[in-house]
Backbone as CSV, one residue per row, in Angstrom:
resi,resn,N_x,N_y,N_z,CA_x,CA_y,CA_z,C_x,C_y,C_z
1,UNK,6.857,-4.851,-53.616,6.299,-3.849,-52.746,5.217,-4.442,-51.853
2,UNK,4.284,-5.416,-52.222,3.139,-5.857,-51.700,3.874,-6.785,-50.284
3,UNK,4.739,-7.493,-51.473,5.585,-8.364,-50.847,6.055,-7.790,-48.566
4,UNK,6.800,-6.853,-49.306,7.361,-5.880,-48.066,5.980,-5.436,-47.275
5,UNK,4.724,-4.618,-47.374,3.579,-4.379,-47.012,3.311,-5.635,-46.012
6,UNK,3.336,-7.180,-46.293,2.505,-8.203,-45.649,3.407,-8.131,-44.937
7,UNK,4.694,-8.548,-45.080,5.637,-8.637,-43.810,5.279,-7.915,-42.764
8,UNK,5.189,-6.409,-43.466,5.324,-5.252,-42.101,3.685,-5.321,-41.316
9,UNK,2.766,-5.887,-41.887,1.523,-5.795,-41.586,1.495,-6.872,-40.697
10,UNK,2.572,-8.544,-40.507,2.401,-9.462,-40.076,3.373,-9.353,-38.775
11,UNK,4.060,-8.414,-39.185,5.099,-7.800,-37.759,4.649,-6.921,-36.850
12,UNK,3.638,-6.110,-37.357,2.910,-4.911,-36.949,1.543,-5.916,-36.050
13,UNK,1.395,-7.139,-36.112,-0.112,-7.780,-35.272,0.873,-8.449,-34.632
14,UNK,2.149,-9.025,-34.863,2.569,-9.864,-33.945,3.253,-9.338,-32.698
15,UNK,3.669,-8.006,-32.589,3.464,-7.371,-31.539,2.563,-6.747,-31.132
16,UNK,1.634,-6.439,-31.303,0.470,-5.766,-31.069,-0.552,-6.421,-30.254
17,UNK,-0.125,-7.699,-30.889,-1.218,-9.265,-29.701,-0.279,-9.553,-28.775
18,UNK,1.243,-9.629,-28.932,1.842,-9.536,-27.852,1.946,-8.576,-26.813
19,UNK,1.739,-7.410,-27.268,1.515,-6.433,-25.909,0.256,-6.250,-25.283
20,UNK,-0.761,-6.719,-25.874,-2.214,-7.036,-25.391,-1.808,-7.846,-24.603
21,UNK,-1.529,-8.903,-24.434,-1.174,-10.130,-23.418,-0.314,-9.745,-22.386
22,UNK,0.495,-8.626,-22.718,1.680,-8.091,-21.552,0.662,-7.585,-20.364
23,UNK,-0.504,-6.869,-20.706,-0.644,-5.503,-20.124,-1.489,-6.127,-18.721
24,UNK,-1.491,-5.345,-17.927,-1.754,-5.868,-16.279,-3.264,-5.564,-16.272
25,UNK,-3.954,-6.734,-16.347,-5.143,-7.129,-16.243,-6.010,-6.643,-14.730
26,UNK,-4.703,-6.684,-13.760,-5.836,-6.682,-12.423,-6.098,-5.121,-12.273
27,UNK,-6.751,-4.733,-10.909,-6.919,-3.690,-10.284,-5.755,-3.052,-9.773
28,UNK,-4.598,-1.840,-10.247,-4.432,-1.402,-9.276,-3.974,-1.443,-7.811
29,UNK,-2.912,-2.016,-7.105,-2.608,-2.072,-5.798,-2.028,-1.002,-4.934
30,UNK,-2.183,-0.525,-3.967,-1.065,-0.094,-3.325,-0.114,-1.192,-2.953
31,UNK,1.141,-0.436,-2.792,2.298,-1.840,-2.171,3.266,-0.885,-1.619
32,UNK,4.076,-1.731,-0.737,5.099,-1.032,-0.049,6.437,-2.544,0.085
33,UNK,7.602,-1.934,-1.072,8.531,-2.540,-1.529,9.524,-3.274,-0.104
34,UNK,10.429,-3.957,-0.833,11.409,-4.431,0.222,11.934,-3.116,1.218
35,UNK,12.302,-2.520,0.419,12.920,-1.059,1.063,12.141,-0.290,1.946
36,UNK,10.766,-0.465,2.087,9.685,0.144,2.997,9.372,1.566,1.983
37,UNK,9.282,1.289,0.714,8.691,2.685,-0.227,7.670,2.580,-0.558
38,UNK,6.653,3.258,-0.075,4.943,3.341,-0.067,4.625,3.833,-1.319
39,UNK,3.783,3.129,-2.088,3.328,3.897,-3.446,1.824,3.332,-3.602
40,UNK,1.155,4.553,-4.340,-0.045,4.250,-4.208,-0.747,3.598,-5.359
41,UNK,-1.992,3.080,-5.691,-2.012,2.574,-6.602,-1.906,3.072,-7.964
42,UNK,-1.601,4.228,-8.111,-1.284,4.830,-9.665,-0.110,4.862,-9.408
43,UNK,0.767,4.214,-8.705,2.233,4.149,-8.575,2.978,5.094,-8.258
44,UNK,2.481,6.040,-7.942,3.189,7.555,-7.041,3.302,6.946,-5.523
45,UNK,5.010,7.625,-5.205,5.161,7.239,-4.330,5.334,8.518,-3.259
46,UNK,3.975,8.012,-2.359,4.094,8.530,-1.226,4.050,8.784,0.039
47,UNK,5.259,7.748,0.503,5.905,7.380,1.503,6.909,6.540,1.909
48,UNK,7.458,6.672,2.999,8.270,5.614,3.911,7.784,5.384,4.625
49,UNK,8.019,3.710,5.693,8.030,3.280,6.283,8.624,2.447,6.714
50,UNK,9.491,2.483,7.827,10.986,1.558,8.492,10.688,0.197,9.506
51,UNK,11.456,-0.180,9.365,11.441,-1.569,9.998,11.148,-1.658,11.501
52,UNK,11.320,-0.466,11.932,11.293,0.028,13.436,9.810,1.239,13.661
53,UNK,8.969,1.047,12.697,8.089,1.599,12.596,7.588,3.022,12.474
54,UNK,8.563,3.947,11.978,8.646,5.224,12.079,7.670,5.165,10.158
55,UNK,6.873,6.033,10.005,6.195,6.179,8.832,6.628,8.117,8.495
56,UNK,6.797,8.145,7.404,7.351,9.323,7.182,6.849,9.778,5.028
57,UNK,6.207,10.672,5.245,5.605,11.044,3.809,7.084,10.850,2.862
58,UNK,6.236,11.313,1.365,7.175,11.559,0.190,8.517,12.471,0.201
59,UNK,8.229,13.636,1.410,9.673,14.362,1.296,10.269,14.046,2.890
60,UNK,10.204,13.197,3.701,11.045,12.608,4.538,10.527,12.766,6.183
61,UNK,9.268,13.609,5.727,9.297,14.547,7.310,8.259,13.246,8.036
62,UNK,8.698,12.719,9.142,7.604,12.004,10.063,6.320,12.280,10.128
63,UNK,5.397,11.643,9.752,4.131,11.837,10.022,3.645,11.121,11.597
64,UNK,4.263,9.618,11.200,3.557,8.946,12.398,4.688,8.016,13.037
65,UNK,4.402,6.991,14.284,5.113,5.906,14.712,4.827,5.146,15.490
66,UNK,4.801,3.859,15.621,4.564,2.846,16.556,5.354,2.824,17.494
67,UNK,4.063,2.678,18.680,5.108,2.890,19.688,5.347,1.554,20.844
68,UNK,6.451,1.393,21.339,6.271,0.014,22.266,5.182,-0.568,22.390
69,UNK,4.055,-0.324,23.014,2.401,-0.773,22.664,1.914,-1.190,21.478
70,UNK,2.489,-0.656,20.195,1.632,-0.906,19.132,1.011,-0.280,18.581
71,UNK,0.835,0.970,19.459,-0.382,2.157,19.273,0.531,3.142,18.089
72,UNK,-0.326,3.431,17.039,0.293,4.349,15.930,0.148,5.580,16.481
73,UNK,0.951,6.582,16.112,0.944,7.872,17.133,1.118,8.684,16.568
74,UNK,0.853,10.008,15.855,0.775,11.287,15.068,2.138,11.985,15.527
75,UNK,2.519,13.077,14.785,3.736,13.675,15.591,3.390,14.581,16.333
76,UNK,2.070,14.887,16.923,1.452,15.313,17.470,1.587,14.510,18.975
77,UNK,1.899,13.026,18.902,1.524,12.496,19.773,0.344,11.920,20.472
78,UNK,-0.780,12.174,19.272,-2.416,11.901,19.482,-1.840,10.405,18.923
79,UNK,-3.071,9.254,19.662,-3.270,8.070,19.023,-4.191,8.056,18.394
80,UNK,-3.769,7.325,17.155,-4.672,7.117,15.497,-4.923,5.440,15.985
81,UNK,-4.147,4.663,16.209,-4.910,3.312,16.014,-4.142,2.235,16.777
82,UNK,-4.371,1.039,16.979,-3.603,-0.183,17.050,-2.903,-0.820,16.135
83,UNK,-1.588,-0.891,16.212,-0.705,-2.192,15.171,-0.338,-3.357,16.133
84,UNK,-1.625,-4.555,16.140,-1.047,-5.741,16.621,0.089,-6.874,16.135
85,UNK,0.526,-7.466,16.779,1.698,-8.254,16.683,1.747,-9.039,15.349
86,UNK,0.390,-9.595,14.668,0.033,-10.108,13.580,-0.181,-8.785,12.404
87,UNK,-0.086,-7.977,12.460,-0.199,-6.596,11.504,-1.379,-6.284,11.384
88,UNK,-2.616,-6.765,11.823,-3.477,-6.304,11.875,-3.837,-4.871,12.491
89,UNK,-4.624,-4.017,11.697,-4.424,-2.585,11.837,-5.776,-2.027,12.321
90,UNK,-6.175,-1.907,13.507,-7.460,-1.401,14.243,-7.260,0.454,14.193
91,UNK,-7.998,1.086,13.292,-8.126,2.268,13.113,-9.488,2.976,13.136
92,UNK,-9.270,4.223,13.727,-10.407,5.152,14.524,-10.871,5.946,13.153
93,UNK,-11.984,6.337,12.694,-12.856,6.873,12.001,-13.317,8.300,12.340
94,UNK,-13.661,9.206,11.984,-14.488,10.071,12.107,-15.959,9.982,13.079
95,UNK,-16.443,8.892,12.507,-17.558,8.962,13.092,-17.720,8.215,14.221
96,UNK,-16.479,7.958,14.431,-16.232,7.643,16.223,-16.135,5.665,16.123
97,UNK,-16.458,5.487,15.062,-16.278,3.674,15.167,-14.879,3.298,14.985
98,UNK,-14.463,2.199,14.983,-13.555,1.742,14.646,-13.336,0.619,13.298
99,UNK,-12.888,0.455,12.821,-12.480,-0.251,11.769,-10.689,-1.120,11.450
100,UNK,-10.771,-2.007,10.669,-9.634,-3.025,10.877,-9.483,-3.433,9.369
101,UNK,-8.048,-3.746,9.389,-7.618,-3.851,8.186,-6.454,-5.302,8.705
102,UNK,-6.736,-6.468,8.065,-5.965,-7.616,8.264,-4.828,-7.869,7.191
103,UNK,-3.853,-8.919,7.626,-2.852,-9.180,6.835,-2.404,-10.324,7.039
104,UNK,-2.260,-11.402,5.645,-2.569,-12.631,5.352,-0.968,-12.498,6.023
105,UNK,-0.792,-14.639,5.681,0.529,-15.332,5.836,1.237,-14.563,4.623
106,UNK,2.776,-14.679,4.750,3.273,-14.409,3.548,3.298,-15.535,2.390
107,UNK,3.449,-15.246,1.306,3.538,-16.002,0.371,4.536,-15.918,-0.758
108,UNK,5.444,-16.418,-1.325,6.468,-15.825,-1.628,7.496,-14.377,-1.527
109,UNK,7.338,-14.050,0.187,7.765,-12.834,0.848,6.871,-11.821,0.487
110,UNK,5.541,-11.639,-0.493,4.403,-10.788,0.000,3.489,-10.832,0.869
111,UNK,2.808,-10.317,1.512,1.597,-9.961,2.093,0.401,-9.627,1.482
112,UNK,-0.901,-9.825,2.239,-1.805,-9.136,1.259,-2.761,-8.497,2.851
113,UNK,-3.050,-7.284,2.395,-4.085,-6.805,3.467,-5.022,-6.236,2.885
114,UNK,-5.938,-6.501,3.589,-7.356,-6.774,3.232,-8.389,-6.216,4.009
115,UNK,-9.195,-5.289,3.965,-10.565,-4.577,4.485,-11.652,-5.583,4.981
116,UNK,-12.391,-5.367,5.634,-13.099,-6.440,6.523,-14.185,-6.653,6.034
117,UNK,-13.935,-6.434,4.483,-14.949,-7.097,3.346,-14.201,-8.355,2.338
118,UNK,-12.922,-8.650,2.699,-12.154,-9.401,1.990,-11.447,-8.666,1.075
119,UNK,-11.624,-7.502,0.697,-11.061,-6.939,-0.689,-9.505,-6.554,0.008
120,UNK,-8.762,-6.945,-1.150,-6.772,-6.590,-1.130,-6.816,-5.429,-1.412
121,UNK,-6.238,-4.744,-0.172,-6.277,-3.202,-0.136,-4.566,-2.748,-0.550
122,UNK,-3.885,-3.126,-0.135,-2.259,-3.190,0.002,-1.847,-4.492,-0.103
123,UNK,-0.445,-4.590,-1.114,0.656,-5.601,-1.062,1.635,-4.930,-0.169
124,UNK,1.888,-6.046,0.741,3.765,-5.773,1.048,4.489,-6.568,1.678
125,UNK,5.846,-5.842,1.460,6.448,-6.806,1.544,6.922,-7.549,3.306
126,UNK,7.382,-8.927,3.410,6.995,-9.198,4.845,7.966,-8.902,6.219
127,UNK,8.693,-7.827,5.412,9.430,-7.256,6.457,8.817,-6.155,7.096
128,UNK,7.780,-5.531,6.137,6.941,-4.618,7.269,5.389,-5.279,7.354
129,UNK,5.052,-6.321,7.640,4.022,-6.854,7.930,3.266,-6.318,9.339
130,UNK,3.997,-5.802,10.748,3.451,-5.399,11.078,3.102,-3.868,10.957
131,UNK,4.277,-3.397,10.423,3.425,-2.148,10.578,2.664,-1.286,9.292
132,UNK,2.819,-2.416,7.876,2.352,-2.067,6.459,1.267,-1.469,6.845
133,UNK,-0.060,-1.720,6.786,-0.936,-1.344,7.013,-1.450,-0.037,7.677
134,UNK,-1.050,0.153,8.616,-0.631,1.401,9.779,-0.224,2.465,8.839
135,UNK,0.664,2.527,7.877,1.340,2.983,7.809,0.951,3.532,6.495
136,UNK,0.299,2.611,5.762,-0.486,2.655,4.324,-1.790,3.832,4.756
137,UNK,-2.364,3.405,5.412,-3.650,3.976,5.780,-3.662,5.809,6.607
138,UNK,-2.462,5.665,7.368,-1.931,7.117,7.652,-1.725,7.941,6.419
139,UNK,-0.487,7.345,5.503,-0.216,7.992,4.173,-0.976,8.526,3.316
140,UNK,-2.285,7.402,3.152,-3.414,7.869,2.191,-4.235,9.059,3.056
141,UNK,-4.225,8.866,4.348,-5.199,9.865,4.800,-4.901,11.305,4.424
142,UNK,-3.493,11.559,4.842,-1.932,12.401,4.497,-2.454,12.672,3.338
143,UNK,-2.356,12.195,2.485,-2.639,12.388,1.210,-3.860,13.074,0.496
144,UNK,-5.003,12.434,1.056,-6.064,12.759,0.599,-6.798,14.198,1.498
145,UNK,-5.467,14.245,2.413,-6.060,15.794,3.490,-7.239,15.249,4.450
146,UNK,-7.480,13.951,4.781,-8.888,13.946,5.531,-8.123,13.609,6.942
147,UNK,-9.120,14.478,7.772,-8.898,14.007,9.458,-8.868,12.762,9.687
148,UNK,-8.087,11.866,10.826,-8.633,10.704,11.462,-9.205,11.246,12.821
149,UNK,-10.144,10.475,13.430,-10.570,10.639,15.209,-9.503,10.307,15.521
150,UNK,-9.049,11.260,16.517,-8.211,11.050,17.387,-8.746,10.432,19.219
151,UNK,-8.066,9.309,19.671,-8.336,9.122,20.701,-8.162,10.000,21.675
């Protein structure tokens, strides 16, 4: 009986330290997959975004889109921001400033974009490099119900 007890007690730590070692150490990312599926960092997904730059919430309906210029555009047709050629994402604030969100080389077909404090705000992947960002930052706004300035 004791016998059986140590076994199960020595089977019972040897997975137990093995799933300690599994478990994802970092912070949290947003990312937006090969497929252009926006999920946020608790892994709810909510959004699209296409290769041709159309950004569209969790149940399909267009929110926003890049347009020949670059300029992200509400379905309103108000401009929210710049998407330059490098994916860098120049976006309008409330309080009338502007702010920018950059996006590294790829590196094994990810991206990393980053707040203009260095911190990795979004992974994705490098088929929407230019317009990840744009598109991330609309969604969350979407999400969280807050206005952007509109130009």
């Amino acid at each position: 009986m004791k016998k059986n007890q140590f076994i199960f007690l020595l089977a019972f730590l040897f997975f137990a330290i093995g799933n300690v070692y599994s478990q994802n150490y970092k912070q949290p990312i947003p990312s937006i997959d090969a497929q252009g599926k926006v999920t946020d960092a608790k892994g709810k997904h909510i959004g699209w975004v296409t290769s041709d730059g159309i950004i569209k919430d969790a149940a399909g309906v267009k929110i926003a889109h890049i347009d020949d210029k670059g300029n992200a555009v509400d379905a309103t047709g108000k401009n929210l921001g710049k998407a330059s050629k490098n994916g860098t994402y120049l976006y309008h604030v409330k309080s009338g400033a502007s702010d920018s969100l950059t996006v590294s080389v790829p590196m094994n077909g990810i991206c990393e974009v980053k707040d203009k404090n260095g911190k990795t705000v979004l992974l994705l992947h490098e088929n929407y490099k230019q317009y990840g960002a744009c598109a991330m930052h609309c969604l969350q706004m979407k999400s969280e119900h807050k206005d952007m300035k509109m130009k």
